[in-house]
C-alpha positions as CSV (number, residue, x, y, z in Angstrom):
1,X,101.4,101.2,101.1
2,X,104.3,100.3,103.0
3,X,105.2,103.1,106.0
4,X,109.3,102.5,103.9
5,X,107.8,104.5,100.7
6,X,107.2,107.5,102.4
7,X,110.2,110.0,102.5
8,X,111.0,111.2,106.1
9,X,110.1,114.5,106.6
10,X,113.5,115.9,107.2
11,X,113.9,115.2,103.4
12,X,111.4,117.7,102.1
13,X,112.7,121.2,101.0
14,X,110.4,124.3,101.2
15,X,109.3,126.9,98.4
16,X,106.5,129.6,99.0
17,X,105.8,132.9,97.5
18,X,103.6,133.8,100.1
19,X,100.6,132.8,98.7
20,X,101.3,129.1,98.0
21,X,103.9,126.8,99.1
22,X,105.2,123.5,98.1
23,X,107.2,120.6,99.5
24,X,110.0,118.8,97.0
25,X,111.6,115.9,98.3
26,X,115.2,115.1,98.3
27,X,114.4,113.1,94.7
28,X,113.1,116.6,93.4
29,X,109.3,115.6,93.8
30,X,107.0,117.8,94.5
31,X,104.5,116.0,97.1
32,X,102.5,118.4,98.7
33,X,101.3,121.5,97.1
34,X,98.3,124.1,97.7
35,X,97.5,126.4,94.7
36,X,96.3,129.3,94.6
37,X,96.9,129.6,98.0
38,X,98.6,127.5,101.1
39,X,94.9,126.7,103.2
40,X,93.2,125.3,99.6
41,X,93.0,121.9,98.9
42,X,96.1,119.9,97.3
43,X,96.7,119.7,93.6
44,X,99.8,117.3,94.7
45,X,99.5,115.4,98.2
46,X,101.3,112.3,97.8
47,X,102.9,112.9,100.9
48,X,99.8,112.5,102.3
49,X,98.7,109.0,100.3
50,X,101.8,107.6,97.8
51,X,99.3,106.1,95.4
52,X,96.5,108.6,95.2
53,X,97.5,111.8,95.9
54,X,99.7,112.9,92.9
55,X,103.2,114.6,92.3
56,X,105.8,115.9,90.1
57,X,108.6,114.7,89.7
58,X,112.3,115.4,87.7
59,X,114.7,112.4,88.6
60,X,117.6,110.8,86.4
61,X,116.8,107.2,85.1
62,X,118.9,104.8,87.5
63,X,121.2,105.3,90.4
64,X,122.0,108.7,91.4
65,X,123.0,110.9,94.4
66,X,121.9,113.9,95.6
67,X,123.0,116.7,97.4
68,X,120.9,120.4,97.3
69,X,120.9,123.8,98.7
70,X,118.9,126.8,98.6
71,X,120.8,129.6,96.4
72,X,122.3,132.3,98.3
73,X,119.6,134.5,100.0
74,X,116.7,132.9,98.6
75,X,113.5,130.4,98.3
76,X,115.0,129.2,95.3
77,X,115.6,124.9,95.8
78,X,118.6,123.3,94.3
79,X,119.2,119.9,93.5
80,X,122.3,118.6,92.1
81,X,121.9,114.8,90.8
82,X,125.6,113.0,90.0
83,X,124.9,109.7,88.0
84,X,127.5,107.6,86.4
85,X,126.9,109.5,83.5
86,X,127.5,113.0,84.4
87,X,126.3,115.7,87.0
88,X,123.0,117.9,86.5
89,X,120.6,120.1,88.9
90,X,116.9,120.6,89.1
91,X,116.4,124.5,90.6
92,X,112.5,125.2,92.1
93,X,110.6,127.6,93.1
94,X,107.4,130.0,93.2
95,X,108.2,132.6,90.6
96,X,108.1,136.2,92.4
97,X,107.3,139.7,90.6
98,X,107.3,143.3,91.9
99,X,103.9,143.7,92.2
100,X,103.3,140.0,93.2
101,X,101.2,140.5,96.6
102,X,97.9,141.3,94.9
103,X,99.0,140.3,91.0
104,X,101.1,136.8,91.5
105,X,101.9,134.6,88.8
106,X,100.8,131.7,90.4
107,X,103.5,129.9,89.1
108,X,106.3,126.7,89.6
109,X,109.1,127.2,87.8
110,X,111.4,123.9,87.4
111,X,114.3,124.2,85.2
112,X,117.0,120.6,84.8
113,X,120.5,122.3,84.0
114,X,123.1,120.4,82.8
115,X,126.4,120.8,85.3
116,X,128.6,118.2,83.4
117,X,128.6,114.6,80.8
118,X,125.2,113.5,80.1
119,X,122.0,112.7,82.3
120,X,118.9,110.8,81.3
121,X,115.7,112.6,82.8
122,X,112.6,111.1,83.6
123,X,109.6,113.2,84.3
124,X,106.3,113.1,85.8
125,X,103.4,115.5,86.4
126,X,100.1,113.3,88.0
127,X,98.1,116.3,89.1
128,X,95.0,115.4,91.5
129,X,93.1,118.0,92.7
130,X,91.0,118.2,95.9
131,X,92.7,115.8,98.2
132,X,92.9,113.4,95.5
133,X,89.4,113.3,95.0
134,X,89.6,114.4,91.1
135,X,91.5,113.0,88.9
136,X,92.0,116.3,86.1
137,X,91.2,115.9,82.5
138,X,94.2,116.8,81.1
139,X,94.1,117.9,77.5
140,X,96.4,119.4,74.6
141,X,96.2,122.8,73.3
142,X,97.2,123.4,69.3
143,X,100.4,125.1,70.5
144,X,101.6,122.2,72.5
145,X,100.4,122.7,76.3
146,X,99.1,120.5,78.5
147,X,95.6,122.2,80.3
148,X,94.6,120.4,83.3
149,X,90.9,120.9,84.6
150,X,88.6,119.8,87.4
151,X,86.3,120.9,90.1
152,X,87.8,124.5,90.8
153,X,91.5,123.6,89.8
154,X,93.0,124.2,86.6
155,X,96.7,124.0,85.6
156,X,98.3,125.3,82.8
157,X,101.8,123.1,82.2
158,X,104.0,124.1,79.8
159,X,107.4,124.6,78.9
160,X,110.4,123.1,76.4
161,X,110.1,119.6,77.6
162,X,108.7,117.2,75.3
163,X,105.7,115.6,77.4
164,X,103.1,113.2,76.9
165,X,99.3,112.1,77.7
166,X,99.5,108.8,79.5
167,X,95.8,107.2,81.0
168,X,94.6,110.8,80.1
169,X,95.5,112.4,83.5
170,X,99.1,112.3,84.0
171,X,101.9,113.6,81.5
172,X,105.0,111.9,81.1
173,X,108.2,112.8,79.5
174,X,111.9,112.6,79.5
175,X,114.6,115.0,79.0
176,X,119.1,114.4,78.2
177,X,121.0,117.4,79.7
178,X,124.7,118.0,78.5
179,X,127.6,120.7,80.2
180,X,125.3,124.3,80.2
181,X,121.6,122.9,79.1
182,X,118.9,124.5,80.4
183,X,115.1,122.8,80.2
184,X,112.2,124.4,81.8
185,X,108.6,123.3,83.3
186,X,106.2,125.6,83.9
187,X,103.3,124.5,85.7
188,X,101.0,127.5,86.3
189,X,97.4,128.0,88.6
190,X,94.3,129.3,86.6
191,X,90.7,128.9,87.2
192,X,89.3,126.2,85.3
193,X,87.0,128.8,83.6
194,X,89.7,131.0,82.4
195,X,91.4,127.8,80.9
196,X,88.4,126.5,79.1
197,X,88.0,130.3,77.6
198,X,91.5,130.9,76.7
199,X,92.1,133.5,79.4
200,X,96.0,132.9,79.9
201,X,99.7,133.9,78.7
202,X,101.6,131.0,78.2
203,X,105.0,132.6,79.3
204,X,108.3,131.3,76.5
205,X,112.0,130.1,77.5
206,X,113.2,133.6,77.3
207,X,110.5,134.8,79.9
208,X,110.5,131.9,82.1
209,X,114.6,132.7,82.2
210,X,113.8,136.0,83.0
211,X,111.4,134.7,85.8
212,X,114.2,132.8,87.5
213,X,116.6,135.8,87.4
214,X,113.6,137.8,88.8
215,X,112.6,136.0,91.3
216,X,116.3,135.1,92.8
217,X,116.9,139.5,92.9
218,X,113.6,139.6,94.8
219,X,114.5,137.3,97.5
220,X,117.6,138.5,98.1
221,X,116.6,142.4,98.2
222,X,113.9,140.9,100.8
223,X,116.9,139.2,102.8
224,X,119.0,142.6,102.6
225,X,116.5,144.4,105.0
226,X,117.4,142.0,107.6
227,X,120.2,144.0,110.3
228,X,121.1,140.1,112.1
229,X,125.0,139.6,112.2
230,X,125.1,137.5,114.9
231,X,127.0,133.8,115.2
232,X,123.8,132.2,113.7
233,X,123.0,134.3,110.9
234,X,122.4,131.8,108.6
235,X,120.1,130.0,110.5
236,X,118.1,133.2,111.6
237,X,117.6,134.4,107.6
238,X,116.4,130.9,106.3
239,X,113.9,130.8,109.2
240,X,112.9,134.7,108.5
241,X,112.3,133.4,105.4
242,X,110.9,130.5,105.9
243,X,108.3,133.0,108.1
244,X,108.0,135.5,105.1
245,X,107.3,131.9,102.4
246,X,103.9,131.3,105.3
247,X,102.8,134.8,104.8
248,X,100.2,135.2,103.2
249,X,100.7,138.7,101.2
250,X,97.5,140.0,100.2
251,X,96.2,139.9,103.9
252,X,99.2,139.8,106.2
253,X,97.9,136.3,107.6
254,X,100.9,134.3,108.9
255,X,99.8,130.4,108.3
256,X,101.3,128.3,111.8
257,X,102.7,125.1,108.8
258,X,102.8,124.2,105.3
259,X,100.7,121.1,105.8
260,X,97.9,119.0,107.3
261,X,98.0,116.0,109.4
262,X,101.5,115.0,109.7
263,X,101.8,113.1,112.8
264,X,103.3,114.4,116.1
265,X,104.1,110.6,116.8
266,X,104.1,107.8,114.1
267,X,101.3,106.5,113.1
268,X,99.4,108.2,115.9
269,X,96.3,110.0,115.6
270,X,97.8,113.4,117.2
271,X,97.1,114.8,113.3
272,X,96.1,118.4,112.5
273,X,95.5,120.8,109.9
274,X,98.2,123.6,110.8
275,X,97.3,126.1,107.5
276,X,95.9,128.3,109.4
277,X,96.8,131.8,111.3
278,X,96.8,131.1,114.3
279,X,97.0,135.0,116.6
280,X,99.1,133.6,119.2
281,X,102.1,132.2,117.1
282,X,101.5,135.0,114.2
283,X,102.2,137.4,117.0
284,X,105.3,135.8,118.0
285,X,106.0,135.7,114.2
286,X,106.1,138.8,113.7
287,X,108.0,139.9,117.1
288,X,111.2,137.8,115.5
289,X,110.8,139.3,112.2
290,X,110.9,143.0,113.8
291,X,114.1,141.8,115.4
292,X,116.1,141.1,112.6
293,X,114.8,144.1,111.4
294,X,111.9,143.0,109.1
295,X,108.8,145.4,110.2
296,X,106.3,145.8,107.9
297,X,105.2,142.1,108.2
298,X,104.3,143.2,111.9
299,X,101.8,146.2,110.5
300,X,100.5,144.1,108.1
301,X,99.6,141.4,110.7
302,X,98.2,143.5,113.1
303,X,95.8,145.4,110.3
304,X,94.8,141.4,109.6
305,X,93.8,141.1,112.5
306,X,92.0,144.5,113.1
307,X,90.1,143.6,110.2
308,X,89.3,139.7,110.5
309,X,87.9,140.6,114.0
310,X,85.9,143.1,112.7
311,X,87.0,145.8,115.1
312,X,85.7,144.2,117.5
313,X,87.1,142.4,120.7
314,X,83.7,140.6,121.0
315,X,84.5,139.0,117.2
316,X,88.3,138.2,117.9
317,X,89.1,134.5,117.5
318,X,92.1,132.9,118.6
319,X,92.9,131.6,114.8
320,X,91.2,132.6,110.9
321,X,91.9,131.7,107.8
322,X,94.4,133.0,105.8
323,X,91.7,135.5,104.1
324,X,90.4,136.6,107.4
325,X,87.9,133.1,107.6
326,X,86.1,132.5,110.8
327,X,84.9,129.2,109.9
328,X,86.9,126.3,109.1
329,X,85.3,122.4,110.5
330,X,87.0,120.1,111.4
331,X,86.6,116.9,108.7
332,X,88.2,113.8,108.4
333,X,89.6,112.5,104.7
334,X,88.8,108.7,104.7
335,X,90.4,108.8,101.1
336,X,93.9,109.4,101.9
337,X,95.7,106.6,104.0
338,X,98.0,109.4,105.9
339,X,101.2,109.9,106.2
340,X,103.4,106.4,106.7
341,X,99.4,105.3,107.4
342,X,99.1,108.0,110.4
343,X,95.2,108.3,110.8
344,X,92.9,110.5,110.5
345,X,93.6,113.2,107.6
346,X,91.9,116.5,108.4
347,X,91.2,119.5,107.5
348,X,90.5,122.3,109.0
349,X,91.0,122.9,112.7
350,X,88.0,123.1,115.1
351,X,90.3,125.3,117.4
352,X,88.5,128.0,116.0
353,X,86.0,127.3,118.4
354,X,88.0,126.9,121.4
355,X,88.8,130.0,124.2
356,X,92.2,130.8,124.9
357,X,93.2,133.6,126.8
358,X,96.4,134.4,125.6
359,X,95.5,135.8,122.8
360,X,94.2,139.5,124.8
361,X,98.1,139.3,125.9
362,X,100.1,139.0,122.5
363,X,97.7,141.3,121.0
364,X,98.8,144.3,123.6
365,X,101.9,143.1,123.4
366,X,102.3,143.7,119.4
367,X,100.5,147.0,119.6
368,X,102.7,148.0,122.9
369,X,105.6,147.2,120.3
370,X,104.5,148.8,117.2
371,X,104.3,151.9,119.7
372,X,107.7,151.9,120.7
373,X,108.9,151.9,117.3
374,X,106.8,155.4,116.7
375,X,103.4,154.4,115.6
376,X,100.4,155.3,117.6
377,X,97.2,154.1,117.4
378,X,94.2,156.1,116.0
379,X,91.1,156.2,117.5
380,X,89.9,153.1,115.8
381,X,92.4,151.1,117.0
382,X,92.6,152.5,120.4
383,X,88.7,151.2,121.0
384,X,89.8,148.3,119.6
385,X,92.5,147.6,122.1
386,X,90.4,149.2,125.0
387,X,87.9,146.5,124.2
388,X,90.6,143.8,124.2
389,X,91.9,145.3,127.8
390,X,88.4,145.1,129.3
391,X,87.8,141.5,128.2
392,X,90.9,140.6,129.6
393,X,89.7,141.9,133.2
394,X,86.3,140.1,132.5
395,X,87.7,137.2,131.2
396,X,91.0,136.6,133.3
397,X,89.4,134.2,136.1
398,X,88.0,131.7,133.8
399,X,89.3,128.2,132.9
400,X,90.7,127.5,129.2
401,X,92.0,125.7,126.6
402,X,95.5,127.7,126.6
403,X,98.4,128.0,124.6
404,X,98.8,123.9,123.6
405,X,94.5,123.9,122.9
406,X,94.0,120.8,124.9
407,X,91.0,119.1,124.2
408,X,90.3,118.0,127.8
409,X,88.1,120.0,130.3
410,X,90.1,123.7,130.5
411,X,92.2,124.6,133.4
412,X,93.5,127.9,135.6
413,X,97.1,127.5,133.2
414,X,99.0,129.8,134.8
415,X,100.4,131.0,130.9
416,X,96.7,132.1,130.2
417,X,96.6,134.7,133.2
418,X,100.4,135.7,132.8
419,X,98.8,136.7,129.3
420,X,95.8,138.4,130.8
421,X,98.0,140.5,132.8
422,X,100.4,141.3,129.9
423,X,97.7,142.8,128.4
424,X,96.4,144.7,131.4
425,X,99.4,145.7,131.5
426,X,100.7,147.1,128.4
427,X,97.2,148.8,128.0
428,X,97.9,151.0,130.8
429,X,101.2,152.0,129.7
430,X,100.0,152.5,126.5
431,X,97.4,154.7,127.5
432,X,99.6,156.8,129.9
433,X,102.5,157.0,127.1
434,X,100.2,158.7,125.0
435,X,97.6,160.5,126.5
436,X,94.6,158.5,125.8
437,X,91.7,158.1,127.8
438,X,91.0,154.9,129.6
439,X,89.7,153.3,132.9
440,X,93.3,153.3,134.8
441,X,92.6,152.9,138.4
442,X,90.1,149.6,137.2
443,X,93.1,148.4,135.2
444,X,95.7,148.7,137.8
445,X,93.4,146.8,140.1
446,X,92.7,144.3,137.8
447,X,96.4,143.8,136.9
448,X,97.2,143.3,140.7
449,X,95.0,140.6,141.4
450,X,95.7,138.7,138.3
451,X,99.4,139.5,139.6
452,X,98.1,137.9,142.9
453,X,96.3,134.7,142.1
454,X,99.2,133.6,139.8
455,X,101.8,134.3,142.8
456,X,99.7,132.1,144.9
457,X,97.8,129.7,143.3
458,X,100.1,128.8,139.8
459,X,103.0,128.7,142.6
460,X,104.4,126.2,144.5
461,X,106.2,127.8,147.5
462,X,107.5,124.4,148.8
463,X,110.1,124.2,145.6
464,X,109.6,127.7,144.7
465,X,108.4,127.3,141.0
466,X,106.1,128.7,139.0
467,X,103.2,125.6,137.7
468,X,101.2,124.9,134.6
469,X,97.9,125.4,135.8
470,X,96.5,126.2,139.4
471,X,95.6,122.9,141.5
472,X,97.9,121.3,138.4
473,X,101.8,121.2,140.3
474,X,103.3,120.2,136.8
475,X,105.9,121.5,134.5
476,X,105.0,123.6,131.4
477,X,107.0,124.4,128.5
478,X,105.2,127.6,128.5
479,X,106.3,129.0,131.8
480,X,109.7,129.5,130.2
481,X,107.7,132.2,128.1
482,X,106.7,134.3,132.1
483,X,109.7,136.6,131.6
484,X,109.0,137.5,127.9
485,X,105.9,139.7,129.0
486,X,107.7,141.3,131.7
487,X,105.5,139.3,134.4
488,X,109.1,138.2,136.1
489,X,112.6,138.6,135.4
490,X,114.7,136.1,134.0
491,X,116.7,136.7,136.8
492,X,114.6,136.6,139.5
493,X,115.3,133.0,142.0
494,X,111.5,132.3,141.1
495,X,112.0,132.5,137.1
496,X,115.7,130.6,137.8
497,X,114.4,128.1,139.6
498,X,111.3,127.3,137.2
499,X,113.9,126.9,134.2
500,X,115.7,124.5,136.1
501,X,112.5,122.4,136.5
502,X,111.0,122.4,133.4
503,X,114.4,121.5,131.9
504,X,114.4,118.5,134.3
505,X,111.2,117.4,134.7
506,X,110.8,117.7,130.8
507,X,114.0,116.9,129.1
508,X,114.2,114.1,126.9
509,X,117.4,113.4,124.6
510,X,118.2,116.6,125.6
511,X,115.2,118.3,124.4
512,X,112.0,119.4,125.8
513,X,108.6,117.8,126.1
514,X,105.8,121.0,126.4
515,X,104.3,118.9,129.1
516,X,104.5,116.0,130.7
517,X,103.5,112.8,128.9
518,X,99.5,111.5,128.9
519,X,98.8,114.9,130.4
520,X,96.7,116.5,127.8
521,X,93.7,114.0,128.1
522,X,95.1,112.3,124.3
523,X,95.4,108.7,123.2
524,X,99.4,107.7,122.8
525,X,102.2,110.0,123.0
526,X,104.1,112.9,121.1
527,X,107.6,113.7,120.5
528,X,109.7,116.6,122.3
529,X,108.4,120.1,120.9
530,X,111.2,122.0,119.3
531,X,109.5,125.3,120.0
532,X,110.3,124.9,123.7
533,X,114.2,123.7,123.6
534,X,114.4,127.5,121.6
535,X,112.3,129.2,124.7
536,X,114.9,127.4,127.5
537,X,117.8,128.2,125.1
538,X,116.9,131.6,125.5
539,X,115.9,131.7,129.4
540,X,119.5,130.6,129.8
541,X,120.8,133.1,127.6
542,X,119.4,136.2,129.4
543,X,119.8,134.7,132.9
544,X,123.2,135.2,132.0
545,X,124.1,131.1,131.4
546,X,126.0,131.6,128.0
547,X,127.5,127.8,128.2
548,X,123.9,126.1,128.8
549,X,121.9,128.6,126.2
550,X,124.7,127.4,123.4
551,X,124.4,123.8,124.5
552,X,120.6,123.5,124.3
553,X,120.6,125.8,121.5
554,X,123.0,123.8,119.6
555,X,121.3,120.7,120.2
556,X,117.7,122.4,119.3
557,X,119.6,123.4,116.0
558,X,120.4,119.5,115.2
559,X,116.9,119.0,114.3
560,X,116.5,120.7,111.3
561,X,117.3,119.2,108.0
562,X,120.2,119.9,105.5
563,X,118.5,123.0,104.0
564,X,117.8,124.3,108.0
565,X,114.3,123.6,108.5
566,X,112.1,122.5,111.1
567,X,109.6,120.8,112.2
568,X,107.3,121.1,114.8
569,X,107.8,118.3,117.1
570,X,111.3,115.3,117.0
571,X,111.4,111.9,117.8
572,X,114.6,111.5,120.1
573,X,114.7,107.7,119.6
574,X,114.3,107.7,115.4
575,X,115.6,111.2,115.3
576,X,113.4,111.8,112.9
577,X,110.9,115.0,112.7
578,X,107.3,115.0,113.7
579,X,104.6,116.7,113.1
580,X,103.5,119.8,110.7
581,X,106.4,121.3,108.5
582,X,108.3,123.5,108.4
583,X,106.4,124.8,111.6
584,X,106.3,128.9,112.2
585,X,106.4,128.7,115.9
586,X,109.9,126.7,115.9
587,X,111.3,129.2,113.2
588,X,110.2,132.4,115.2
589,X,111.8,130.5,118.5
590,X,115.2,130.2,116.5
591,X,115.3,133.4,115.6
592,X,114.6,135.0,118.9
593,X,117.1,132.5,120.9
594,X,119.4,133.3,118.6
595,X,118.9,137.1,119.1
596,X,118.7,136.3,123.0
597,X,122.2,134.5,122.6
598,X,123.7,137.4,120.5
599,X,122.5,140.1,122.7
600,X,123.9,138.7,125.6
601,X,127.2,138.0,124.7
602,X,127.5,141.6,124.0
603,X,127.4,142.2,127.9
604,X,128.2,139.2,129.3
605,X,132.1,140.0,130.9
């Protein structure tokens, strides 16, 4: 299949309802979806092989243009289609319900309205389920609905659009809208068995109506908790909610993307599966949701991950499945041809398996937080943090895989200890702010020499600068995170003078590389990481460089499509997106630049 067929990623919109999500391109098809939830395998994933891996799609017959939207305040996709003929919109979405985090409907709700004249529809629903591996058998029921079965998928697809049986495992069908028609498809999730029994409500027009009217209030009651007025409000709410859509509700798991295996270069191999919860960028997640004023994500996060660890610090992982998994292999789809041909597809992440300090650090760090906002943790949680302190003193002088999981032989990265020490840290002050009983004087030693070794060996006193790793004198994207943990000021010469380095040393079409290029013992190369033009945006911003922090944020910003989302990686020469979308860790990074950038205007004379 020719690398042209394939959309570019920028032209995918994003629905969720926290428990599955879908990607509809620009031509209102829906190419990548995960029922009944976002880490399952596909029941549409053409995006990830155009001839095998099945869609739905609502498009006018001939020439058309588009332009679409998301509704005010909400997940709810709008595309408005102008043909010769007259003007119409396809709206989609996940259908939400009060009681929806452990009693969803499981349900796509596309609905063609009719804006002005007349438009021809065409439309087609080619379900495969299981990576493409099964082609359903699709069958009629007496009152007109299609059932679609196979392996552990089953569709229900229904609505008042006339379709059709065609090769027995597609439906087609077609569809004239005229000033104030409405049409609606229904395509709900159901477990094969409770199809082939019967077990299932077939919602009507009237209900599906409803639905839609339901579902836009729910969003937009969500949004209203938000306390953000800043200059880039906008942007901030669609990636808060772009942050609540990869929740995962009835856990509190935050997946890190949407999808598997798009390529962080074209036609690379640099593919992975990204559906995951990863604890590092979950707790970041969460830190930019509490700033715009969305909380309770944070508690339910941190119970996940109290839980999914069994209490334990000895069990923690540094990512789990989005029901609290702890085992997820790595395998390789031969069947799907990738994305524009990019080999291999996989799915699941063998990161699971890999040790990165870090994690000890954003852990404290969220629990130092959820302090501060007057919760304290019971005696359960407390051994649970004590544990996580104390492996951070055993663990602190060993090499690892850090925050960018390099596959390579692990390294002294300098991030790693900063995050060893974070933790050290906020578990004393945790303990001393209320009362609890822990090993102080070994902690404060601990945190002293960690405090040491990264001031000597992760820095090079020749330019003054702070390094990736020890005995590796090379520029990090993460370093710009030091002053986050408190570890330096952004202020201080050292932490000024790093900035400036990284954002030399790694710019690219004004952008950031993470690191520099063939560093990370990979074949080929990658594209600039978004994540880490949002981190220098806000370094300049507190170090009090309003004028730099808009111009790199402005520029970050540029990345993201028409409906304002991201990817995880950009190609400065295409400028085109790369890599898994839309990506948590850029979103979170928006929002807390943007906060950084708002704050400091406030004060800045």
């Amino acid at each position: 299949m020719s690398k042209n067929t394939y959309p570019p990623i920028a032209d995918y919109g994003f629905i969720a309802d926290s428990h599955s999500c879908a990607l509809v391109s620009r031509a209102a098809s829906i190419d990548w979806c995960c029922m009944p939830r976002m880490d399952f395998p596909s029941c549409f994933g053409r995006l990830l092989d155009w001839n095998n891996g099945g869609y739905s799609q609502i498009a006018p017959v001939g020439k058309y243009r588009t332009i679409r939207r998301y509704l005010e305040s909400s997940m709810v996709l709008e595309t408005t289609f102008r043909t010769r003929g007259g003007e119409a919109r396809v709206l989609d979405c996940f259908t939400m319900r009060e009681g929806g985090q452990q009693n969803p409907h499981q349900q796509i709700l596309r609905i063609i309205e009719g804006v002005s004249g007349t438009v021809e529809f065409k439309i087609d629903v080619e379900p495969r389920f299981g990576y493409g591996a099964i082609k359903p058998w699709i069958r009629k029921d007496f009152k007109g609905n299609f059932l679609a079965i196979g392996g552990s998928h089953g569709l229900v697809i229904s609505g008042n659009v006339d379709l059709e049986l065609k090769h027995r495992h597609n439906l087609v069908g077609a569809c004239a809208t005229e000033k104030g028609s409405r049409a609606c498809l229904s395509i709900l999730f159901r477990n094969p068995e409770e199809i082939d029994d019967g077990l299932f409500e077939i919602p009507d027009t009237e209900e599906l109506n409803r639905r839609l009217e339901e579902t836009i209030s729910w969003w937009r009651d969500w949004c209203k908790q938000g306390e953000f007025k800043g200059r880039y409000c906008d942007s901030t709410k669609r990636s808060a909610m772009v942050l609540k859509g990869l929740t995962n509700a009835p856990t509190g798991a935050i997946a890190a993307a949407a999808t598997t295996s798009l390529p962080e270069y074209p036609g690379g191999c640099r593919n992975w599966d990204y559906r995951f919860s990863w604890v590092r960028d979950s707790c970041f997640a969460v830190k930019s949701l509490a700033q715009l004023g969305y909380e309770k994500e944070a508690n339910g996060f941190r119970r996940f991950i109290e839980r999914s660890a069994a209490g334990s610090a000895e069990q923690l992982q540094i990512v789990f499945g989005l029901g609290g998994e702890r085992w997820f292999p790595e395998n390789e789809i031969d069947r799907f041809e990738g994305y524009r041909g990019a080999k291999p597809v996989r799915v699941g992440n063998d990161a699971w398996k890999q040790s990165q300090l870090d994690t000890y650090g954003e852990l404290l760090d969220l629990a130092y937080r959820w302090h501060n906002r007057g919760e304290s943790p019971d005696d359960d949680y407390w051994e649970f943090l004590v544990e996580l302190v104390n492996a951070a003193v055993e663990s602190w002088q060993r090499p690892d895989r850090s925050i960018w999981e390099l596959r390579g032989e692990p390294r002294h990265f300098v991030f790693s200890k900063v995050m060893c020490w974070a933790a050290i840290d906020r578990g004393i002050k945790l303990a001393e702010d209320i009362g609890r009983k822990a090993p102080l004087d070994h902690w404060k030693k601990s945190r002293e020499e960690v405090r040491r070794a990264v001031e000597t060996r992760g820095y090079e006193a020749d330019r003054g600068v702070f390094v990736q790793a020890f005995d590796h004198p090379i520029m990090d994207g993460s370093l710009l995170l030091l002053p986050v943990f408190d570890f330096v000021d952004y202020k201080d010469e050292r932490m000024i003078r790093t900035t400036d380095a990284v954002w030399q040393e790694l710019e690219q079409g004004g952008l950031l590389l993470r690191y520099a290029s063939l560093s990370d013992d990979l074949p080929g190369l990658e594209g600039v990481f978004l994540s880490c033009s949002f981190w220098l945006a806000e370094c300049l911003a507190r170090q009090g460089r309003a004028d730099e922090a808009h111009q790199v944020f402005e520029r970050a910003l540029s990345t993201g499509n028409d409906l304002g989302l991201f990817s995880e990686e950009y190609d400065t020469n295409s400028d085109e997106m790369l890599g898994n979308f839309p990506q948590a860790l850029t979103h979170l990074s928006l929002i807390s630049a943007a906060v950084a950038i708002e704050e400091t205007s406030k004060t800045t004379p």
